[in-house]
N, CA, C and O atoms as a GROMACS GRO file, in nm:
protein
  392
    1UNK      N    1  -0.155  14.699  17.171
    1UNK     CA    2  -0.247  14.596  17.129
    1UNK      C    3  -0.392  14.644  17.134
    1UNK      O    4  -0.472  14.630  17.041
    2UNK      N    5  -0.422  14.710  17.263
    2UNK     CA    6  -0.580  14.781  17.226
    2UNK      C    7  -0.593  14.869  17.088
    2UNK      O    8  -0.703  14.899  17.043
    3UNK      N    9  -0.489  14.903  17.036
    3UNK     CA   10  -0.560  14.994  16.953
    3UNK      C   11  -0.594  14.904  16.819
    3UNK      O   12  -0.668  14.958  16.737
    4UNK      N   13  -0.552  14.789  16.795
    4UNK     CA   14  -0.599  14.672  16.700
    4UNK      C   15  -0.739  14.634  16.674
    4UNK      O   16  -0.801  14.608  16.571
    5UNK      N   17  -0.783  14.643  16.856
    5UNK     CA   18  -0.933  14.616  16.834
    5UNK      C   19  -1.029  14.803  16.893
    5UNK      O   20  -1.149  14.806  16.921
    6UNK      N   21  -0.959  14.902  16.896
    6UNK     CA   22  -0.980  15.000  16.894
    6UNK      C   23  -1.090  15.000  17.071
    6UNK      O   24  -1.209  15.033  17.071
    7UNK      N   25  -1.041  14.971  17.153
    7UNK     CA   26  -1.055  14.916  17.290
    7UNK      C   27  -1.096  15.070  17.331
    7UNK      O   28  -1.022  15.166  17.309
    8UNK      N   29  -1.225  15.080  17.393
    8UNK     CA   30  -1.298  15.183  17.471
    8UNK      C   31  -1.226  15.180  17.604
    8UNK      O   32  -1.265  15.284  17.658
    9UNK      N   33  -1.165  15.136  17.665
    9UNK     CA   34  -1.079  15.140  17.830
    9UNK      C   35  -0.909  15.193  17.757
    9UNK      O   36  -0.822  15.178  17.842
   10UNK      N   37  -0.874  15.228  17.673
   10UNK     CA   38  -0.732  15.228  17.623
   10UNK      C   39  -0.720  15.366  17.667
   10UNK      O   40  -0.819  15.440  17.666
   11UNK      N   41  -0.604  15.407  17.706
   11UNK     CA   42  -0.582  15.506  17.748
   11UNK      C   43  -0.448  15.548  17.610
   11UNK      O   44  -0.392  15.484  17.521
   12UNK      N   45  -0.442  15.747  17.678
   12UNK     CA   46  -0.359  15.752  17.529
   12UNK      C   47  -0.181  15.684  17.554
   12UNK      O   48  -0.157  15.649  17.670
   13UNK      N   49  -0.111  15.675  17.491
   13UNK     CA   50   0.024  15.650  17.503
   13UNK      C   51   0.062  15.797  17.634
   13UNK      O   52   0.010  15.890  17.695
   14UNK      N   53   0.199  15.715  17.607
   14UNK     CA   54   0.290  15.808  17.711
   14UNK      C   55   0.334  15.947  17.641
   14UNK      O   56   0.412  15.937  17.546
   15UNK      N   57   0.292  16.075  17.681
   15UNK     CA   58   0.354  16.201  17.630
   15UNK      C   59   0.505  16.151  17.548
   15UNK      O   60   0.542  16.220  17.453
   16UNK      N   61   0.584  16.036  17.587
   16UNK     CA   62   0.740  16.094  17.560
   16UNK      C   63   0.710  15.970  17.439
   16UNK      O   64   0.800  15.887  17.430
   17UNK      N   65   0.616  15.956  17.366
   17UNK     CA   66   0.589  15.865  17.229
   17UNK      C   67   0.587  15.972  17.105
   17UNK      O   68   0.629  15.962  16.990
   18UNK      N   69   0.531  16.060  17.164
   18UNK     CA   70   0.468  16.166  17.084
   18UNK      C   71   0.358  16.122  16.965
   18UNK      O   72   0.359  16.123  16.842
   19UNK      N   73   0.272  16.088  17.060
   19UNK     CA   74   0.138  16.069  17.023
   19UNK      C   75   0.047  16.045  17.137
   19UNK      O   76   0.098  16.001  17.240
   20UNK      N   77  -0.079  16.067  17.134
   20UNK     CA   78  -0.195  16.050  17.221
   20UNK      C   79  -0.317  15.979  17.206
   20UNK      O   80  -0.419  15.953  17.271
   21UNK      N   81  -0.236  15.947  17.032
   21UNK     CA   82  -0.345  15.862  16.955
   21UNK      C   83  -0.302  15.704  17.001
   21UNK      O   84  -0.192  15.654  16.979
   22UNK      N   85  -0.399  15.644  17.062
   22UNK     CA   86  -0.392  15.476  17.092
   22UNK      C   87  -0.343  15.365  16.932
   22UNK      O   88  -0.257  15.278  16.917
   23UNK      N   89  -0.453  15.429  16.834
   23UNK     CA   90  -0.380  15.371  16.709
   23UNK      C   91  -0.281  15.363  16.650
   23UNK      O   92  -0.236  15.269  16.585
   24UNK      N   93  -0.233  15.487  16.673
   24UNK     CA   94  -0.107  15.555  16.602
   24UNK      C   95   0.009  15.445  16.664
   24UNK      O   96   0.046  15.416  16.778
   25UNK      N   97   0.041  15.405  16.544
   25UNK     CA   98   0.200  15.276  16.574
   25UNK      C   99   0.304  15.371  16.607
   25UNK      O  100   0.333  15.481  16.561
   26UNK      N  101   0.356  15.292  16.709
   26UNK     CA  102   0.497  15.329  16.786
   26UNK      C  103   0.588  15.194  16.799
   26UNK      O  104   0.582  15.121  16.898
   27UNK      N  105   0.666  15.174  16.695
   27UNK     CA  106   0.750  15.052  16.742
   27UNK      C  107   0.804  15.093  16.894
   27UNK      O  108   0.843  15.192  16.954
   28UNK      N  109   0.787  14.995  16.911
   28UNK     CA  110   0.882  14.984  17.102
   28UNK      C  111   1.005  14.898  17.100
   28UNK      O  112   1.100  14.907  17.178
   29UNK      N  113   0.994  14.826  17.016
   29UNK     CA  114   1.122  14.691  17.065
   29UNK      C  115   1.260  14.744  17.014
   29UNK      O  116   1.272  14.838  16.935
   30UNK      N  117   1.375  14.662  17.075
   30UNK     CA  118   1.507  14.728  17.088
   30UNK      C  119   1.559  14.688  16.978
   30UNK      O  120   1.546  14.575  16.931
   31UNK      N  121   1.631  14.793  16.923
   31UNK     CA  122   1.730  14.775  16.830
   31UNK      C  123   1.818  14.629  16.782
   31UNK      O  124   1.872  14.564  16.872
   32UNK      N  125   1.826  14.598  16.686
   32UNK     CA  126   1.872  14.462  16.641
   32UNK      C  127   1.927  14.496  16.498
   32UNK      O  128   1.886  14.598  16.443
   33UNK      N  129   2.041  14.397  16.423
   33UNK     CA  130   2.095  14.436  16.329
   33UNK      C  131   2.000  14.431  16.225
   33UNK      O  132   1.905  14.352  16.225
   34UNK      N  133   2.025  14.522  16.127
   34UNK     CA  134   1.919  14.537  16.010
   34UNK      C  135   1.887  14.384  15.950
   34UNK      O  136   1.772  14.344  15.932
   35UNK      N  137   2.004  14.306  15.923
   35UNK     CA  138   1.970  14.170  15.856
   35UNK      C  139   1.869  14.114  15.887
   35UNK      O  140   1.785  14.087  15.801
   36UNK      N  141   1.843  14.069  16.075
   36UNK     CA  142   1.761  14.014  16.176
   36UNK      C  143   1.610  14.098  16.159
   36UNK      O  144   1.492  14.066  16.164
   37UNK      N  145   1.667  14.193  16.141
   37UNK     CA  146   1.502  14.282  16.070
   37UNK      C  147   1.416  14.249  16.002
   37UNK      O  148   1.295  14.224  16.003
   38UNK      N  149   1.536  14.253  15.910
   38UNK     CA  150   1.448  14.219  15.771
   38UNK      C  151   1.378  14.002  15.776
   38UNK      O  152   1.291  13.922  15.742
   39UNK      N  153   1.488  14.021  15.835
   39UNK     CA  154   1.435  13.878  15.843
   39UNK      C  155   1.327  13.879  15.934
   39UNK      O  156   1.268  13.776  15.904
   40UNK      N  157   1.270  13.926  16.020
   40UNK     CA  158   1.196  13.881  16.103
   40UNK      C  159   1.050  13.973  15.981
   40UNK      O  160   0.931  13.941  15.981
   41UNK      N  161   1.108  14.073  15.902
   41UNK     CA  162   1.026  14.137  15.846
   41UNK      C  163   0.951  14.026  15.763
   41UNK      O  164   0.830  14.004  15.777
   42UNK      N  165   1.039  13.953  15.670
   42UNK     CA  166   1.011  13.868  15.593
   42UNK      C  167   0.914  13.743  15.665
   42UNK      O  168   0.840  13.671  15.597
   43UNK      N  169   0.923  13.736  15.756
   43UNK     CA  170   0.814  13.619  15.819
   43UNK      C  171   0.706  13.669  15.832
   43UNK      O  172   0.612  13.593  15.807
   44UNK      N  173   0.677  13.784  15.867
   44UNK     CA  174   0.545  13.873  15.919
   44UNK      C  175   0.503  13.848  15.795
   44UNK      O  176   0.421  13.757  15.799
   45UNK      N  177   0.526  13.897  15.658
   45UNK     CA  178   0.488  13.890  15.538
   45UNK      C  179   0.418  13.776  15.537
   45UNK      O  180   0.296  13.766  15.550
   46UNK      N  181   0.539  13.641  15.511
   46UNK     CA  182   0.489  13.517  15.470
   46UNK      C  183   0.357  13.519  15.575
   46UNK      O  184   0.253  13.525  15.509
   47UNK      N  185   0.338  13.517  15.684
   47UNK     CA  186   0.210  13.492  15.754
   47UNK      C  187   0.093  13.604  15.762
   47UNK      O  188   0.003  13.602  15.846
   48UNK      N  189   0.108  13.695  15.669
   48UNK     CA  190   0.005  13.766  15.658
   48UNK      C  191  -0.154  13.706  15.590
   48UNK      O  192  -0.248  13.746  15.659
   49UNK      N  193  -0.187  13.640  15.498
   49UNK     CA  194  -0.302  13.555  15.477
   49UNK      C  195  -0.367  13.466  15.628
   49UNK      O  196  -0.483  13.448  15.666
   50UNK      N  197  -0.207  13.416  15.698
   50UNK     CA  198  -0.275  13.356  15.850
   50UNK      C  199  -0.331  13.463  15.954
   50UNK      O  200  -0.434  13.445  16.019
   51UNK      N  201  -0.267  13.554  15.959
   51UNK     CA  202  -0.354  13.708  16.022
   51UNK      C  203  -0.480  13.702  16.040
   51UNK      O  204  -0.549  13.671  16.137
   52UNK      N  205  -0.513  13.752  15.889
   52UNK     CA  206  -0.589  13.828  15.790
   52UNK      C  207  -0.774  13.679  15.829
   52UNK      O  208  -0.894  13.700  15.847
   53UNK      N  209  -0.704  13.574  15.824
   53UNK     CA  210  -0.768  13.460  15.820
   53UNK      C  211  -0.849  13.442  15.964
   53UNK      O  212  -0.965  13.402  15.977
   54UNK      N  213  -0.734  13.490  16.093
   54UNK     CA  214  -0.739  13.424  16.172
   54UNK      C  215  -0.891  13.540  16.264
   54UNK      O  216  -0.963  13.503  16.358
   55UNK      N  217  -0.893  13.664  16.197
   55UNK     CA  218  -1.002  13.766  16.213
   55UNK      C  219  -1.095  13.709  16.157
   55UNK      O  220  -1.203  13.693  16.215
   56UNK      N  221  -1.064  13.653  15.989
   56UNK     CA  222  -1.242  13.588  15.966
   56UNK      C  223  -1.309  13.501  16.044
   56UNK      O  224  -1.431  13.509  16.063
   57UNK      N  225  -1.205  13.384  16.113
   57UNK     CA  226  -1.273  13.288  16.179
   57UNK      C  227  -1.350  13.298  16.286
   57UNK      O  228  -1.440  13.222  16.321
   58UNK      N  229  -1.296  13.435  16.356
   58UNK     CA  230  -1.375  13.438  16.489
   58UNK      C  231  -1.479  13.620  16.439
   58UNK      O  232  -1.500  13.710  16.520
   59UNK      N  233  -1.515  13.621  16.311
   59UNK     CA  234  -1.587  13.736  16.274
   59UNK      C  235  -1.703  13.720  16.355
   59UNK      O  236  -1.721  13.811  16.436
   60UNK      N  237  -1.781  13.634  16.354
   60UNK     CA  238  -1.932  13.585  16.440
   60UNK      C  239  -1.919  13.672  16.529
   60UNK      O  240  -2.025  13.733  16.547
   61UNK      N  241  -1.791  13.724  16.626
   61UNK     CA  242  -1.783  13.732  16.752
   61UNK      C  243  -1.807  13.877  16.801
   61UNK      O  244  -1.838  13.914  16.914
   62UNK      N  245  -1.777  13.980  16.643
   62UNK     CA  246  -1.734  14.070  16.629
   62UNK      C  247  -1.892  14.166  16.561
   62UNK      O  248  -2.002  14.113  16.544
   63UNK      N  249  -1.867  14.283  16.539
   63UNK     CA  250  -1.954  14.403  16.496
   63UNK      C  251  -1.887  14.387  16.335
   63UNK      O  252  -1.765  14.385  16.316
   64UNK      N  253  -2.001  14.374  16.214
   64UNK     CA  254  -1.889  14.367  16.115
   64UNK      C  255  -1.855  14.502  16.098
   64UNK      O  256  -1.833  14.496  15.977
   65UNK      N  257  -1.838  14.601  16.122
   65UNK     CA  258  -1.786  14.730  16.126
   65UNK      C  259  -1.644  14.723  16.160
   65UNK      O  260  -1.544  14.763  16.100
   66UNK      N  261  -1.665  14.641  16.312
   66UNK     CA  262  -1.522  14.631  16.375
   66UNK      C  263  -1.418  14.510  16.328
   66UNK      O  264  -1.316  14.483  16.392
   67UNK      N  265  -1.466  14.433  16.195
   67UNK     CA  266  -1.388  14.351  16.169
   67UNK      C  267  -1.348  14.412  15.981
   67UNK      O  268  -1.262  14.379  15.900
   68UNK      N  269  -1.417  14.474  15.977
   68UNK     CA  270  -1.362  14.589  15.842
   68UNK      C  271  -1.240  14.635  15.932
   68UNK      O  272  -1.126  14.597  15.908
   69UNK      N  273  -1.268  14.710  16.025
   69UNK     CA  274  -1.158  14.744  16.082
   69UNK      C  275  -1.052  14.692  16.127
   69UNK      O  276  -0.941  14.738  16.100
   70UNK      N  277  -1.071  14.586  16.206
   70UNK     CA  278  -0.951  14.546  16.194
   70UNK      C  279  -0.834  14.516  16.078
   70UNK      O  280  -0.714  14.545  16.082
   71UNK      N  281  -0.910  14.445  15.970
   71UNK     CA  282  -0.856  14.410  15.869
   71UNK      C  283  -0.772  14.543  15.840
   71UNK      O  284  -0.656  14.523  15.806
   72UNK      N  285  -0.813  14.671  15.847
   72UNK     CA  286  -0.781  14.768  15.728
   72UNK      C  287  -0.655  14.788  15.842
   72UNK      O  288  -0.545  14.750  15.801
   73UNK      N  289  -0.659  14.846  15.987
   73UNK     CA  290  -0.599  14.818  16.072
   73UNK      C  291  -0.462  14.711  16.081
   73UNK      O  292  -0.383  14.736  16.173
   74UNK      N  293  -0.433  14.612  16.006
   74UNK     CA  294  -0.373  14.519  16.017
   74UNK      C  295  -0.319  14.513  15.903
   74UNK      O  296  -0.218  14.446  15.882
   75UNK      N  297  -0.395  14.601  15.789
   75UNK     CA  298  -0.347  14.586  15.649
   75UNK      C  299  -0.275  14.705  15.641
   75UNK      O  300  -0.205  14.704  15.540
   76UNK      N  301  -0.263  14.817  15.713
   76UNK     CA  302  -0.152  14.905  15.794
   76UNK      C  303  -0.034  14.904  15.784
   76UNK      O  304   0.056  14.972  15.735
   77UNK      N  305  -0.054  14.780  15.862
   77UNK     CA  306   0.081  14.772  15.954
   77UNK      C  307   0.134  14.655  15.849
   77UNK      O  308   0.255  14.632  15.861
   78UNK      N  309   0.079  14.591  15.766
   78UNK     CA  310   0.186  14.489  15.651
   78UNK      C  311   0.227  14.579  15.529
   78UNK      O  312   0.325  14.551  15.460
   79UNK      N  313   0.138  14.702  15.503
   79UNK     CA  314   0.150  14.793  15.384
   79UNK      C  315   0.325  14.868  15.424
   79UNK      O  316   0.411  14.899  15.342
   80UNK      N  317   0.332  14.878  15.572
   80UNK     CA  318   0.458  14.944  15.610
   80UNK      C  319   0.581  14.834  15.574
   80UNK      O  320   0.679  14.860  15.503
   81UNK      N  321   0.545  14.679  15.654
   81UNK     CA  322   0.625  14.603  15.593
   81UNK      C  323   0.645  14.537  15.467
   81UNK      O  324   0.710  14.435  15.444
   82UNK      N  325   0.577  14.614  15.386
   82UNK     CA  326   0.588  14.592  15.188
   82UNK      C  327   0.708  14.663  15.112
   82UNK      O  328   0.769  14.644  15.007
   83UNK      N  329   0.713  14.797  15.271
   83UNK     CA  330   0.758  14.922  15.144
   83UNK      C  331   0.871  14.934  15.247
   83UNK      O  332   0.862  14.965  15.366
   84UNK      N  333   0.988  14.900  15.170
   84UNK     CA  334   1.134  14.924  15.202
   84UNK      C  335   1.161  15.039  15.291
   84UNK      O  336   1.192  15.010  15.407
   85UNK      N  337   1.156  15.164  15.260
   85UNK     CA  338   1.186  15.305  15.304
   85UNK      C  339   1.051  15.360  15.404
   85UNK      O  340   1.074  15.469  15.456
   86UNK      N  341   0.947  15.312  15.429
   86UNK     CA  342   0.875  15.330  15.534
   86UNK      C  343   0.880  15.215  15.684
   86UNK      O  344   0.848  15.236  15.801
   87UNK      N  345   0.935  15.086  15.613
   87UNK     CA  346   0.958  14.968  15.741
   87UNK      C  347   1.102  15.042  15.834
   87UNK      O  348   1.122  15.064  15.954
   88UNK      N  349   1.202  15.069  15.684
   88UNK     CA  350   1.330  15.178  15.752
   88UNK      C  351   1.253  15.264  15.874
   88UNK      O  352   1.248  15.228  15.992
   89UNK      N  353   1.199  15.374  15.822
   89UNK     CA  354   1.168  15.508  15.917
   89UNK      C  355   1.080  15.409  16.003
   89UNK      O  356   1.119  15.401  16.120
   90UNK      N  357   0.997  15.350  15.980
   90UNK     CA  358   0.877  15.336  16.068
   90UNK      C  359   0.917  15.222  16.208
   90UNK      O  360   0.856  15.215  16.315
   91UNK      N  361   1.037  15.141  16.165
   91UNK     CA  362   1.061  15.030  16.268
   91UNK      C  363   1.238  15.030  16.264
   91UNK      O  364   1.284  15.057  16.375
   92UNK      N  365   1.314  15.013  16.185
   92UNK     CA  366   1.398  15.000  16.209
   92UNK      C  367   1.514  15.152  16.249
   92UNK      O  368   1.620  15.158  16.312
   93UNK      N  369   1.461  15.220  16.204
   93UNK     CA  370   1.500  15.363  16.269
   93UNK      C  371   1.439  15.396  16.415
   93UNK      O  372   1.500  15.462  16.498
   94UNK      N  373   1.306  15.340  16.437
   94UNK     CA  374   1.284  15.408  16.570
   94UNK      C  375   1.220  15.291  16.691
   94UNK      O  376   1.125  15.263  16.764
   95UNK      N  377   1.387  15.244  16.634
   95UNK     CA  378   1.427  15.098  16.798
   95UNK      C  379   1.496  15.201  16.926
   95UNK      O  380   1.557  15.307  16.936
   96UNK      N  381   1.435  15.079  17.021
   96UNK     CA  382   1.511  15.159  17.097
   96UNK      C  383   1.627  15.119  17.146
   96UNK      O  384   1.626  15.000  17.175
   97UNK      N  385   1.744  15.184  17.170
   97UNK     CA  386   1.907  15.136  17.224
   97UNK      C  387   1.913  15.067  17.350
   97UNK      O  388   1.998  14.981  17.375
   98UNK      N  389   1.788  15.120  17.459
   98UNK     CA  390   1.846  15.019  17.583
   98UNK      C  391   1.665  15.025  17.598
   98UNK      O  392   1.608  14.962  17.687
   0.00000   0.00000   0.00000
């Protein structure tokens, strides 16, 4: 979650992620049947405008630098759930079993 708002106290991930980059997405959550995937994929979608929205409202609060960023940041991670064969590799291939 720090790396959303690109958090100066974030430390890097764990060596066994294989990454050191805080941004860099690492699904974590456990394995579930592909159907339940996609379905849960399909909701993230539908609520992407509420996201996207819910950053403008509290922009005041923010650096507008850091709310470009987020957006592009957030527009990321829905570009993965657009595209069939990258949501595969990117989430549903790398669940974890226990």
């Amino acid at each position: 979650m720090s790396g959303f708002v690109n958090a100066s106290y974030a430390r890097e991930n764990a060596p066994t992620l294989g990454t050191g980059d805080i941004r860099e997405r690492v699904y974590r959550g456990f394995c579930r049947p592909e159907k339940i995937m996609d379905s849960v994929r399909r909701e993230f979608l539908v609520l992407e405008p509420a996201f996207l929205s819910t950053i403008d409202r509290y922009a005041a609060q923010f650096k507008e630098y850091d709310v470009k960023d987020m957006h592009v940041y957030l527009g990321e991670f829905f570009e993965i759930l657009k595209d069939p064969s990258r949501f595969k590799a990117k989430i549903v291939q790398g669940c974890r079993a226990e």
